[in-house]
C-alpha positions as CSV (number, residue, x, y, z in Angstrom):
1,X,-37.2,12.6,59.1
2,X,-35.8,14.0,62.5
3,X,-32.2,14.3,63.0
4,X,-31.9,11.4,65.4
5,X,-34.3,9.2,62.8
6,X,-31.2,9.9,60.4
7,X,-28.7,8.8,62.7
8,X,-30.0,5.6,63.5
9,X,-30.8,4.9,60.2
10,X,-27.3,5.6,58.6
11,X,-26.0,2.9,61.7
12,X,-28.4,0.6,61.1
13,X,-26.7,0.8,57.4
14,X,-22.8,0.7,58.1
15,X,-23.9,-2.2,60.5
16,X,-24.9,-4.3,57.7
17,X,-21.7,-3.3,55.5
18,X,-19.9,-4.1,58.3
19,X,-21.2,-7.6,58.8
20,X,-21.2,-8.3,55.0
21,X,-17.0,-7.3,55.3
22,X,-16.9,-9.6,58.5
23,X,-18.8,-12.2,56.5
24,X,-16.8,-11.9,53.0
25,X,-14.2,-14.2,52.4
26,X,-10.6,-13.3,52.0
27,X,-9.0,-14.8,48.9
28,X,-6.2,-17.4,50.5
29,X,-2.4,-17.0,49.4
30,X,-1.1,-20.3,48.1
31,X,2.8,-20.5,48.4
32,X,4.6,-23.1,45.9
33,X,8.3,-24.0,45.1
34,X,10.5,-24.6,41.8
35,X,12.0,-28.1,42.1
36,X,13.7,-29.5,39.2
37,X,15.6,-33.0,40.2
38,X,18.6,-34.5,38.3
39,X,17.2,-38.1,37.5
40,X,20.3,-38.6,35.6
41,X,23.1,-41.0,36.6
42,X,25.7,-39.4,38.5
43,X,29.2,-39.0,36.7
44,X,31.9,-41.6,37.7
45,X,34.7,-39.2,37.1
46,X,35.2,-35.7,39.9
47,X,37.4,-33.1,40.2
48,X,37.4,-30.4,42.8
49,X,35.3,-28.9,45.0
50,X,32.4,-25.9,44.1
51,X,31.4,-23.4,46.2
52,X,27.8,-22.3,45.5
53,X,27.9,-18.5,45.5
54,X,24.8,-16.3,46.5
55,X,22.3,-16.5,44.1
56,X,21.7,-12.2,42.7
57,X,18.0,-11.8,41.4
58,X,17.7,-8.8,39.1
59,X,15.2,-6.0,40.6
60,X,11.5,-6.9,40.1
61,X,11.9,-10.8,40.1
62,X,13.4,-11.1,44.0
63,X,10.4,-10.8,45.6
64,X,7.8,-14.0,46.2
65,X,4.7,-12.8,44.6
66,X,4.6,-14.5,40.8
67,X,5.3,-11.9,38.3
68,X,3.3,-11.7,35.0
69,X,4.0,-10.2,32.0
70,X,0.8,-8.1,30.9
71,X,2.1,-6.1,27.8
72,X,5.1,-5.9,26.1
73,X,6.7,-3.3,28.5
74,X,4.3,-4.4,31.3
75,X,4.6,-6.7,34.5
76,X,2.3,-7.4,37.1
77,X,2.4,-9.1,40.5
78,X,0.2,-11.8,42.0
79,X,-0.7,-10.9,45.2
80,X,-2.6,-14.7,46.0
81,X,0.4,-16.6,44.7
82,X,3.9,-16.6,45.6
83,X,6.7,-18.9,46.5
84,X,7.3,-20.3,49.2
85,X,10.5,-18.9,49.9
86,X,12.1,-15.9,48.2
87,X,13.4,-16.7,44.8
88,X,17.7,-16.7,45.5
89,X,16.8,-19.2,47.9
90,X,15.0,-21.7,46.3
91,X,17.1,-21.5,43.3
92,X,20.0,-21.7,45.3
93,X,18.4,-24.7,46.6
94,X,17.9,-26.1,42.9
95,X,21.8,-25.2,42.1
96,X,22.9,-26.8,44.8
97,X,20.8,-30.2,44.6
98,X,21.4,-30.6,41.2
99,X,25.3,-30.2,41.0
100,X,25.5,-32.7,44.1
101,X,23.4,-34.8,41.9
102,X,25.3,-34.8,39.0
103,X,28.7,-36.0,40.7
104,X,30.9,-34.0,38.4
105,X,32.1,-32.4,42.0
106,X,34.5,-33.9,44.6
107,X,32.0,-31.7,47.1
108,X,29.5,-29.4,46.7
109,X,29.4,-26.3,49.3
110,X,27.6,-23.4,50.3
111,X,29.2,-20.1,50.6
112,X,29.6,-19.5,53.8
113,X,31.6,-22.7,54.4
114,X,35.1,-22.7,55.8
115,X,36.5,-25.4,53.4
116,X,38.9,-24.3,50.3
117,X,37.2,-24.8,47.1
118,X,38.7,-25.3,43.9
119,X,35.7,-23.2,42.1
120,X,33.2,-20.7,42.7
121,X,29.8,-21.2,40.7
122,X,28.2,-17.6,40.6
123,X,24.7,-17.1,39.9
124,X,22.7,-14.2,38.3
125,X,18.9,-14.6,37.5
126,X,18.3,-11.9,35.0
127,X,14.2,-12.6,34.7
128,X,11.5,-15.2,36.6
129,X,8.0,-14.7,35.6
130,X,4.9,-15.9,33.3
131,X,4.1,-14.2,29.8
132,X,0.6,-14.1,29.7
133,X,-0.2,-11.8,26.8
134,X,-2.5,-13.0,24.2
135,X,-5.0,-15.9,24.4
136,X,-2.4,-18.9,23.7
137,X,-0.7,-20.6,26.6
138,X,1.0,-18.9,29.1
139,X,4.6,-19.5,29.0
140,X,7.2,-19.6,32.5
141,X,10.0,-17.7,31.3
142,X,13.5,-17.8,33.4
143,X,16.9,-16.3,32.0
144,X,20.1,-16.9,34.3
145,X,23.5,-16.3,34.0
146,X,26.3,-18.4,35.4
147,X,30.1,-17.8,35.8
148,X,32.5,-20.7,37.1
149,X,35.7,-18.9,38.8
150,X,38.9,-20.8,39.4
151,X,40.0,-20.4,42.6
152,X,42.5,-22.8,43.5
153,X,45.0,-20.4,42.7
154,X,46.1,-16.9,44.3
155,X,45.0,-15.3,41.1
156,X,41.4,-15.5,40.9
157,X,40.3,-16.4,36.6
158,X,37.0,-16.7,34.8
159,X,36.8,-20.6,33.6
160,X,32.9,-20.1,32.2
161,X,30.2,-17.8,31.7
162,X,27.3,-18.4,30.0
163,X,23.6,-16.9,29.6
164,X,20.7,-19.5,29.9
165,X,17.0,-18.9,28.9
166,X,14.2,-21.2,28.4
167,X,10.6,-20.5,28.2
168,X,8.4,-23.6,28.8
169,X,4.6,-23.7,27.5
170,X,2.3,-23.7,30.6
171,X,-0.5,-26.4,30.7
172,X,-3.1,-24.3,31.8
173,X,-3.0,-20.4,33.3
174,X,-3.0,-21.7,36.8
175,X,-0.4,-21.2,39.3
176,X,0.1,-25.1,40.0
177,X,0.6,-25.7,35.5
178,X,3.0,-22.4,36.0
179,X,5.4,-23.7,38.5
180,X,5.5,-27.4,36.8
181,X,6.7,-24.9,33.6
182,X,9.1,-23.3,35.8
183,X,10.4,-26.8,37.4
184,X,10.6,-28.1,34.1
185,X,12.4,-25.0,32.6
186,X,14.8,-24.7,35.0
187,X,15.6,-28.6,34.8
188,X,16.9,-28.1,31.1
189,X,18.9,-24.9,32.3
190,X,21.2,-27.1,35.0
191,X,21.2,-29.9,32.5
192,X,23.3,-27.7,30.0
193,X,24.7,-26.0,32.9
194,X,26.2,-29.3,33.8
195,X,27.2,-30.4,30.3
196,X,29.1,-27.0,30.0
197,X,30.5,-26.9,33.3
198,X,32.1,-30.7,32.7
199,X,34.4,-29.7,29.8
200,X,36.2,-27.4,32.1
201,X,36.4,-29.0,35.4
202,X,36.7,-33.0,34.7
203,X,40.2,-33.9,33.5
């Protein structure tokens, strides 16, 4: 075969790989969000008003790919499936909803408002992601840590902190069954969040 027979035959062949490429489809990224709603009556009784620190995400759950747990010393990311915003958001979100929710607050606030609190709610999520090891069901796992600061004083004092896990049984290993685990999860976190909270701050 001549040396321009070649040629034209190797670009008759990368144009073909080319249009298969062109013609593949590219996997779509579906983006979801952890809600978990206080459906709970509000408290009739208040005292104070919370400020909602930042939310701190340990390194390796702050980014908005899922994370799975592979092995027993071994995590993986899900580059199709992430949330919709990045993780200290949404949950700050969730923090913030629920305590507002609950009424055990005067006033619920974010950090960067200008109005004097009478607590400070900080927040520290220590792990956010699906153990999938094994053939059983895949379970959401979340662990966070929260520390209620009084505040309404010059000298600043540590009212609460406690260390919160759940692990709720997916329904299936999809990424819709794993954040309803992870909604539901984190609902049972606030819930004993706000029982704990109310024997310090209601009178």
């Amino acid at each position: 075969m001549s040396s321009f027979a070649k040629i034209a035959t190797l670009t008759i062949t990368l144009a073909f790989v080319a249009t298969g490429c062109l013609t593949r489809q590219i996997p779509e990224k579906h983006r979801f969000l952890i809600v978990a709603e206080n459906e709970a009556p509000a408290r009739v009784e208040h005292d104070g008003i919370v400020r909602i620190g930042r939310v701190r995400v340990a390194s390796g759950f702050g980014r908005r790919n899922f994370v799975y747990q592979t092995g027993e010393k071994q995590l993986g990311d899900d580059f199709y499936n992430e949330f919709y915003v990045e993780p200290r958001v949404m949950l700050l979100s969730n923090v913030k909803g629920w305590l507002e929710a609950s009424g055990l607050f005067s006033s619920v606030i974010e950090i960067d408002s200008l109005v004097r609190a009478s607590w400070l709610l900080e927040t520290h999520v220590e792990a956010l992601f699906v153990d999938v090891r094994g053939q059983g069901p895949a379970k959401a796992m979340l662990t966070i840590e929260f520390s209620l600061l009084d505040v309404s004083e010059a000298e600043i004092s540590i009212a609460m902190s406690k260390k919160y896990r759940d692990g709720v049984e997916a329904s299936a290993r999809t990424a819709p069954a794993f954040i309803e685990a992870w909604s539901e999860g984190l609902g049972e976190i606030l819930g004993r969040l706000e029982s704990d909270l109310a024997e310090f701050v209601l009178p």
